[in-house]
C-alpha positions in Angstrom: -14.4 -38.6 -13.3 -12.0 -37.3 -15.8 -9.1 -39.9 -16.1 -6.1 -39.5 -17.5 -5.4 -41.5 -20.2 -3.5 -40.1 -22.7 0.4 -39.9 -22.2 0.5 -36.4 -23.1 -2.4 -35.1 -20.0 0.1 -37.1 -17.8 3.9 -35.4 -18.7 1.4 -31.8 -18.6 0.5 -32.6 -15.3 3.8 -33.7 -14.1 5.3 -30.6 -15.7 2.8 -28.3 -14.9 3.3 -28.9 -11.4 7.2 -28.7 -11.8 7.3 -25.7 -13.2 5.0 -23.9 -10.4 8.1 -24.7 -8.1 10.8 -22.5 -10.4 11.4 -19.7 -8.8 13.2 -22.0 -7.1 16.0 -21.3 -9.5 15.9 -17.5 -9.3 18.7 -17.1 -7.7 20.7 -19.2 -9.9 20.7 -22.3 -11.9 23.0 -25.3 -11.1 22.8 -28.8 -10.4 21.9 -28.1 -6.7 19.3 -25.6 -7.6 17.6 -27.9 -9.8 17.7 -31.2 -7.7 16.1 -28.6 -5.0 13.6 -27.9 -7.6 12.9 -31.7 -8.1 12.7 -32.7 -4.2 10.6 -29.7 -3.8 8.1 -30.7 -6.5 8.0 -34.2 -5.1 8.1 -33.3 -1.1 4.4 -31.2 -2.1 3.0 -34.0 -4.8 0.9 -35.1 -2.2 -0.9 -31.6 -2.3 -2.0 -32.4 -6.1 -4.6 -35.0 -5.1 -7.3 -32.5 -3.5 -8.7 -29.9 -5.7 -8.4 -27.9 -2.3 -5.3 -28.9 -1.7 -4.4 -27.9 -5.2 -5.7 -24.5 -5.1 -4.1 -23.8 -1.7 -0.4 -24.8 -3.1 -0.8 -22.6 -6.1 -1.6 -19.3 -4.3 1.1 -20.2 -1.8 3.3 -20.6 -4.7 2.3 -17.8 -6.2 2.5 -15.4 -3.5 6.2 -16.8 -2.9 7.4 -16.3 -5.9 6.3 -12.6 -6.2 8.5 -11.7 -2.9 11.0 -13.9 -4.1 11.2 -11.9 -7.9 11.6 -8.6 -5.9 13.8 -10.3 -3.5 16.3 -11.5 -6.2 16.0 -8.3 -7.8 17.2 -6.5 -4.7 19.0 -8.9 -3.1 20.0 -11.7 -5.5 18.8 -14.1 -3.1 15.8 -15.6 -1.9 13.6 -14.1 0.8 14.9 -14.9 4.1 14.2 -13.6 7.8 15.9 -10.2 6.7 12.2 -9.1 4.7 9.9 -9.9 7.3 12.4 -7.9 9.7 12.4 -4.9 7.1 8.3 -5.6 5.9 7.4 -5.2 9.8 9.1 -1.8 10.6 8.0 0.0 7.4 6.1 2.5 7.6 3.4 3.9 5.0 5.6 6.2 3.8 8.3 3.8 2.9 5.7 2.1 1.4 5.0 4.5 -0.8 8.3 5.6 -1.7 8.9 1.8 -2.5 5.8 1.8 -4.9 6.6 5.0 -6.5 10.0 3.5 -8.0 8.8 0.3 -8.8 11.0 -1.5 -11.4 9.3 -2.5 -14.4 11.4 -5.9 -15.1 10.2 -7.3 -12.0 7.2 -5.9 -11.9 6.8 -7.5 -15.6 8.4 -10.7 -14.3 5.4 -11.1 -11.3 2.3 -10.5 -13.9 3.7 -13.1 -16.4 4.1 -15.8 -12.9 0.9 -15.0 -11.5 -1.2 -15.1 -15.3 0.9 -18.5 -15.6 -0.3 -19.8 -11.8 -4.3 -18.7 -12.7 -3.8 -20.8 -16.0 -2.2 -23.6 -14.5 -4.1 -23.4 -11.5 -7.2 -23.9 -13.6 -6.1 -26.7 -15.2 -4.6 -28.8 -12.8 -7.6 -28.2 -10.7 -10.1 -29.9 -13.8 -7.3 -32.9 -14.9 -5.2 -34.0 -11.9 -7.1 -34.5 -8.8 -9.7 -36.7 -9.9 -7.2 -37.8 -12.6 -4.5 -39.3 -10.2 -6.6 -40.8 -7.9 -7.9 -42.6 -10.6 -4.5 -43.5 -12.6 -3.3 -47.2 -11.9 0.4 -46.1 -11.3 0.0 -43.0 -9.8 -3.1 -43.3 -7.3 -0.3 -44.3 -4.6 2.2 -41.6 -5.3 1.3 -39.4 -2.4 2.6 -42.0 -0.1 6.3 -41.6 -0.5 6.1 -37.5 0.3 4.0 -38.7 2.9 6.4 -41.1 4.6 9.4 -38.7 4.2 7.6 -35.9 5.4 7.1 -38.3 8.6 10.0 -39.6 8.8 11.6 -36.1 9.3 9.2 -35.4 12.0 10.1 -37.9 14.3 14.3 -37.4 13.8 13.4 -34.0 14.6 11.7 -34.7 17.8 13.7 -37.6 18.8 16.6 -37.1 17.0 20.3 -35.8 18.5 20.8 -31.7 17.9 23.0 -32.1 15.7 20.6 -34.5 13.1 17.7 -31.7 14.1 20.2 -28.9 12.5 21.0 -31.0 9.5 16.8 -31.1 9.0 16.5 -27.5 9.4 19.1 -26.7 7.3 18.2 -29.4 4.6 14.5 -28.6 4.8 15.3 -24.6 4.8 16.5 -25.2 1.1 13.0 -27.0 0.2 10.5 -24.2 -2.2 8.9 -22.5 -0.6 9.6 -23.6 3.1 12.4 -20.8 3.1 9.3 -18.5 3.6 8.2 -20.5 7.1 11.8 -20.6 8.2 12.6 -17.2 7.7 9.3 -16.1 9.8 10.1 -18.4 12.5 13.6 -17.2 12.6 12.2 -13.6 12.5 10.1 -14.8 15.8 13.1 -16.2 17.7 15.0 -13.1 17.4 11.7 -10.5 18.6 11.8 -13.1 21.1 15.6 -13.8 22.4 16.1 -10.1 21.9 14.0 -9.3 25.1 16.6 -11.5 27.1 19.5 -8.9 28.8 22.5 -8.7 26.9 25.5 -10.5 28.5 27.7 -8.0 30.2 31.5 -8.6 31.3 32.0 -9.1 34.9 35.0 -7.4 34.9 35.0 -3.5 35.5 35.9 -1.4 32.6 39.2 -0.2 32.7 40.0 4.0 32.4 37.8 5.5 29.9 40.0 6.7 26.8 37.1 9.3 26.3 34.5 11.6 28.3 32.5 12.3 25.5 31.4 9.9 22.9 29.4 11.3 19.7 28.2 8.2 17.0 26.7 9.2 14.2 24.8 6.0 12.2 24.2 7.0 8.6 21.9 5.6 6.2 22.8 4.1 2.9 25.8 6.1 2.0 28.2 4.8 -0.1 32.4 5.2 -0.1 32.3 5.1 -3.6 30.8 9.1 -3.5 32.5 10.9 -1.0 35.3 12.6 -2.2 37.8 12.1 0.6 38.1 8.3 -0.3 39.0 9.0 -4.0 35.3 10.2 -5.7 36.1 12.5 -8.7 33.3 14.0 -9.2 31.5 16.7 -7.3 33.3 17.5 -3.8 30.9 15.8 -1.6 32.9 16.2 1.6 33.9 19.5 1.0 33.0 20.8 4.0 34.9 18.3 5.9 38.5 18.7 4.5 41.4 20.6 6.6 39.5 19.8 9.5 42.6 19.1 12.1 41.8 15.4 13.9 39.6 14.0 11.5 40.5 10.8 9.5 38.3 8.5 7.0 38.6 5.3 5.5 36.2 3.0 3.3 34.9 -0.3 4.7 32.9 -3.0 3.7 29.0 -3.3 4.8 27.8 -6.8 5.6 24.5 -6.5 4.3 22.4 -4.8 1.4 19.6 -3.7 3.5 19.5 -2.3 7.4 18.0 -5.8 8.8 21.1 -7.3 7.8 23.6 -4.6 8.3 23.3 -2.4 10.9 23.5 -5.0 13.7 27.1 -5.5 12.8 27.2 -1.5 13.5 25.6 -1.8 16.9 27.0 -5.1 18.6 29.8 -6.3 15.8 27.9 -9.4 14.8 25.1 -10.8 12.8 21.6 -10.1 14.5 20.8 -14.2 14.5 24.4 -14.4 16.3 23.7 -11.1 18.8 20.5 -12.7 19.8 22.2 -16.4 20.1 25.3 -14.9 22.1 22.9 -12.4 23.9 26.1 -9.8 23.2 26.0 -6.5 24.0 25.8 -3.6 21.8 28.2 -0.8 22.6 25.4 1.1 24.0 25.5 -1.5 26.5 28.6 -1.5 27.3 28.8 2.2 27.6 26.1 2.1 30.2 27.9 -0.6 31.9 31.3 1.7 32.2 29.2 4.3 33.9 28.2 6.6 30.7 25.1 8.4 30.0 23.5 6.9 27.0 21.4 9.5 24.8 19.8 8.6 21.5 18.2 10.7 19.0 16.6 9.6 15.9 15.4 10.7 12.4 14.4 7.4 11.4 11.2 7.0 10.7 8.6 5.0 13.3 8.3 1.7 12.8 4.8 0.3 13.5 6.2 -2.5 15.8 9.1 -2.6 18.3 12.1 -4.9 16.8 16.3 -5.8 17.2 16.9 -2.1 16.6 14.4 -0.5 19.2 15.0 -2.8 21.6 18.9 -2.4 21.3 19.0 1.4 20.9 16.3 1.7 23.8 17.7 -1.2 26.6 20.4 0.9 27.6 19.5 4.6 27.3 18.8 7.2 29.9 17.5 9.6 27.1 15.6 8.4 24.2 14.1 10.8 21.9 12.5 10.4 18.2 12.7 13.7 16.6 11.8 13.1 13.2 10.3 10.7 10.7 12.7 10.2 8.2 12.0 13.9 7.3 14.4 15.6 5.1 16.1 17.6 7.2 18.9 15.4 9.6 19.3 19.0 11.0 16.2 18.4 13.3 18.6 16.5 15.7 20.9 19.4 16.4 18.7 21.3 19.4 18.9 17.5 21.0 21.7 17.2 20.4 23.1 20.5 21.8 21.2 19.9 24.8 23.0 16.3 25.2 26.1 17.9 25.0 25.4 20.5 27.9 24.1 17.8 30.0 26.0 17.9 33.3 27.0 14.1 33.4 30.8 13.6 33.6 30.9 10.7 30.6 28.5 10.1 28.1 27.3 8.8 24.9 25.4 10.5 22.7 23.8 8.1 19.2 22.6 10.5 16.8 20.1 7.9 14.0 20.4 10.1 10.9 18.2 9.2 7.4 21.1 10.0 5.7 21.0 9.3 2.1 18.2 6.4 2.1 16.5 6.4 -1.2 14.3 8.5 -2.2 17.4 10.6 -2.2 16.4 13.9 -3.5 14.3 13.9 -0.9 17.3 13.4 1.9 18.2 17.4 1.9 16.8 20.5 2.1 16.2 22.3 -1.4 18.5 25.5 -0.7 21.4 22.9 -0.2 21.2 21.0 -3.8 25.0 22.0 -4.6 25.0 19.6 -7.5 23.4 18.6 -10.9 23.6 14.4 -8.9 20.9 14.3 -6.3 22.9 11.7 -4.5 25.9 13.6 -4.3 23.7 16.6 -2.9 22.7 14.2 0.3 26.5 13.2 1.0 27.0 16.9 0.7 24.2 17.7 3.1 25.3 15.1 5.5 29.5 16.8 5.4 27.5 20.1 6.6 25.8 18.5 9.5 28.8 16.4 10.2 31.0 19.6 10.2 28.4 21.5 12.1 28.2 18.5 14.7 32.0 18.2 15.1 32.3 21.7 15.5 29.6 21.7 18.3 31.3 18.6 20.2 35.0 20.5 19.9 33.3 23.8 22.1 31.9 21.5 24.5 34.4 21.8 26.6 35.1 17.9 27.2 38.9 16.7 27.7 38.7 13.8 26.0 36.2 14.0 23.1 35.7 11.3 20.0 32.9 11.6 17.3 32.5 8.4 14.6 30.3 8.0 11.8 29.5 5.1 9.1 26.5 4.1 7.3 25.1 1.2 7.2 24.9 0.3 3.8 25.5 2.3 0.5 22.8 2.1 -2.5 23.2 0.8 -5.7 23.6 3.6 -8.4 24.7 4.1 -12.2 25.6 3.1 -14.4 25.0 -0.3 -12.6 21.3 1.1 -12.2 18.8 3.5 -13.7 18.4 5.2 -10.4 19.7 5.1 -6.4 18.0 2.2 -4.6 18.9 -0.9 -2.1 20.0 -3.5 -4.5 23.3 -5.7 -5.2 26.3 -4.1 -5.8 29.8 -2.9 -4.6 28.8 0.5 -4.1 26.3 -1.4 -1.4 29.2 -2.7 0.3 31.4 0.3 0.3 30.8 2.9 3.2 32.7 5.3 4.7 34.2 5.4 8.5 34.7 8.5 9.6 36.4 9.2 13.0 37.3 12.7 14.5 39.0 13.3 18.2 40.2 16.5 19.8 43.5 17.1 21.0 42.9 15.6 24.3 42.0 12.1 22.9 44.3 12.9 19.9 46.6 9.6 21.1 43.2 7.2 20.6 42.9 7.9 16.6 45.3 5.1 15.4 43.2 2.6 17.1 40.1 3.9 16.2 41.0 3.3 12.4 43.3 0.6 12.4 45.4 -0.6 9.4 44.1 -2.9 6.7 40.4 -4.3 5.6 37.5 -4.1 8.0 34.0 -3.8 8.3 31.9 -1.3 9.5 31.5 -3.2 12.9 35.0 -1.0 13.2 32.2 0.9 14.7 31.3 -1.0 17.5 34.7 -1.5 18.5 35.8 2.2 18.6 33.3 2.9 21.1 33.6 -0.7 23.1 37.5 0.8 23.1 36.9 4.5 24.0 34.5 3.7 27.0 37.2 1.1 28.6 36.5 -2.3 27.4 39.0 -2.8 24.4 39.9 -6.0 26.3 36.7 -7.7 25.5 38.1 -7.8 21.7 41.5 -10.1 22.8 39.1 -12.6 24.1 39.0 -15.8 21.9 35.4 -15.7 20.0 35.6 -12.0 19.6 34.3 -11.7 16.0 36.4 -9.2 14.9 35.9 -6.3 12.1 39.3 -7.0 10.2 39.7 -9.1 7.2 35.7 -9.1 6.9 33.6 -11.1 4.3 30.4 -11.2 2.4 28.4 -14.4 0.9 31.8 -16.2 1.8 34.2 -14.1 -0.4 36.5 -11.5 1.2 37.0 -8.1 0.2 39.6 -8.9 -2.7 37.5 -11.5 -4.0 34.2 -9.5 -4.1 36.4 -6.5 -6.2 36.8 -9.6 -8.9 33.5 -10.1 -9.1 30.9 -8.0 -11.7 30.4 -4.6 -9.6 26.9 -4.5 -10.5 25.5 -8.1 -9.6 28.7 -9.6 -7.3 28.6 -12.4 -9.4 
């Protein structure tokens, strides 16, 4: 049995085993972070007296900490239920354009973790097992993880709801529980999603619009099209002097598509649109009595999630026409077909790829106007948005409306070497675009409203033009004005470092 004596084998131990919980503090370091560092390390001790044991807690820490490098990288956060939701619905192409741009910092970062985890690993597995059972002082140390570990258990079972969300939320901020938390809220929403959305009781009142054209965009940022102040090349050339159109910027509330686009689609968060069970807009279009069509170019997720079911649940036509090719233009013959469809009202969602990274490959070669291979696929997507107005205008409808934002934008230089998901304003930053014909001329001031809002503007355009603006007077309505992000509002986030939002 090797014991340990000396003083020195002992404070390694302890801070071996400290130091495997770190990454704990990737995020940032304060005194919160690092008492969170300390409960964790203690909360797991127990784990230190097997060799088994021991070996098991290293790879799970070392496996965390790897998505949680990247995840910081990206995201400046730890991993939370928005990965699993993104991991699940990539395909093998995404997976390789994500492998093809790896970063080298955090790629750096992840060798140097897991080299420290073998050596450590190693070590503790020879000195401390045997070691601490053996020690005097410390041979009864497991018990006091033990009993809080217990302790928790039975408040959660037994205790009031209110106790049991204190837990979740205290034991959510223990490393690396986040990881179990984030796949089991990952779970509940596959799950709740499958429950029908809550629908108002009340019957619409007169549609503001026959014809309702959204376009959802991918990762385009305000901060490049030139009809919101971009001084470089003329990105939305092809849109200006177009009579009825008007654009705005508006704030994303997410980085990524797992955590933005449900704002887009229902005007909340996708944790509270599963809690509330609220209807997207695509609901509540099919609710009034419209015709729901939507055509995609994203590519096909291996699994069904939030977005399929939302997009799907509602839709008399649902038709995936690409694979997050290049070419957005693949939606047009759908698209012209929906239009000549004989129903009398009807919606028509067109899923572009838009501008999502690897963005010289988001247009078509003859259309690279410009030296910036960005500004080429916010250039491509003002031809197809031109093309697509155009098309709606000769329908023929009375009362036609067309809206378009993204998602989320990218972050670019100079805050990065290249265009990617990551933290920044330019993320935030997206356009709204919204064009109407002459007969629904008197709907555009509502449609883009004065002051800050987010891009769940979206949502409520449509929920407006199909004839249930009064759902937004009720008390709970969310709302898309005065939006935030990470608990800062829109002034606040332009104080903070544009490339880190710190």
């Amino acid at each position: 049995m090797r014991r340990l004596g000396p003083r020195g084998t002992l404070i390694g131990v302890l801070s071996a085993w400290l130091l495997l919980f770190c990454p704990r503090l990737l995020s940032g370091i304060d005194l919160k972070s690092l008492a969170w560092l300390a409960i964790s390390a203690f909360l797991f001790w127990p784990l230190a007296f097997r060799r088994w044991s021991l070996c098991l807690a290293v790879v799970v820490l070392a496996v965390a900490a790897v998505l949680d490098i990247f995840h910081v990288y990206y995201f400046g956060k730890l991993t939370d239920e928005y990965l699993f939701a993104t991991a699940l619905r990539t395909t093998p192409a995404e997976l390789t354009d994500f492998f093809s741009m790896l970063p080298l910092r955090p790629v750096m970062l992840s060798a140097l973790w897991l080299v420290w985890c073998v050596l450590a690993g190693r070590w503790l597995g020879r000195v401390a097992p045997d070691g601490l059972r053996g020690h005097r002082l410390l041979r009864w140390t497991w018990l006091a993880p033990v009993l809080v570990w217990l302790a928790l258990a039975v408040a959660n079972v037994w205790g009031s709801d209110a106790l049991r969300w204190q837990i979740h939320d205290k034991t959510y901020k223990i490393y690396p529980t986040h990881l179990a938390w984030s796949a089991w809220k990952y779970h509940l929403m596959g799950t709740a999603v499958m429950d029908p959305p809550l629908l108002p009781e009340a019957t619409a009142a007169p549609a503001q619009a026959d014809t309702v054209v959204v376009i959802l965009g991918e990762s385009a940022s305000a901060q490049r099209w030139s009809l919101l102040g971009y001084q470089g090349d003329d990105t939305n050339a092809p849109l200006r002097h177009l009579d009825g159109l008007a654009a705005t910027t508006v704030l994303a509330r997410g980085l990524n598509t797992a955590g933005a686009l449900p704002f887009v689609l229902t005007g909340q968060s996708s944790v509270d649109s599963v809690r509330h069970r609220a209807p997207s807009f695509l609901d509540l279009a099919h609710q009034a009595g419209y015709k729901v069509f939507v055509l995609s170019n994203s590519r096909n997720a291996p699994v069904a999630d939030f977005f399929d079911q939302v997009l799907r649940r509602s839709t008399a036509v649902y038709r995936k026409l690409g694979d997050g090719g290049p070419r957005d233009s693949i939606l047009t013959p759908a698209y012209e077909q929906a239009l000549a469809d004989p129903a009398p009202r009807k919606l028509i969602v067109l899923h572009t790829f838009g501008s999502h990274e690897i963005v010289q490959d988001r247009y078509p070669p003859e259309l690279a106007e410009f030296a910036d291979p960005y500004d080429n696929s916010i250039f491509y997507t003002s031809t197809l948005l031109k093309q697509w107005i155009g098309m709606l205008d000769a329908s023929g409808a009375r009362r036609s409306v067309l809206l378009y934002t993204s998602d989320h934008g990218l972050i670019m230089p100079p805050c990065s070497s290249d265009y990617r998901h990551g933290r920044s304003m330019a993320s935030l930053e997206v356009p709204f675009l919204a064009w109407v014909n002459a007969g629904a001329r008197a709907l555009l001031p509502a449609l883009l409203p004065k002051g800050e809002h987010s891009n769940a503007l979206m949502a409520e355009g449509v929920i407006r033009a199909v004839g249930y603006g009064a759902l937004m007077q009720q008390p709970g309505w969310p709302g898309s004005a005065n939006p935030t992000f990470e608990g800062h509002d829109w002034q606040a986030l332009r104080r903070l470092d544009a490339c880190t939002l710190r």
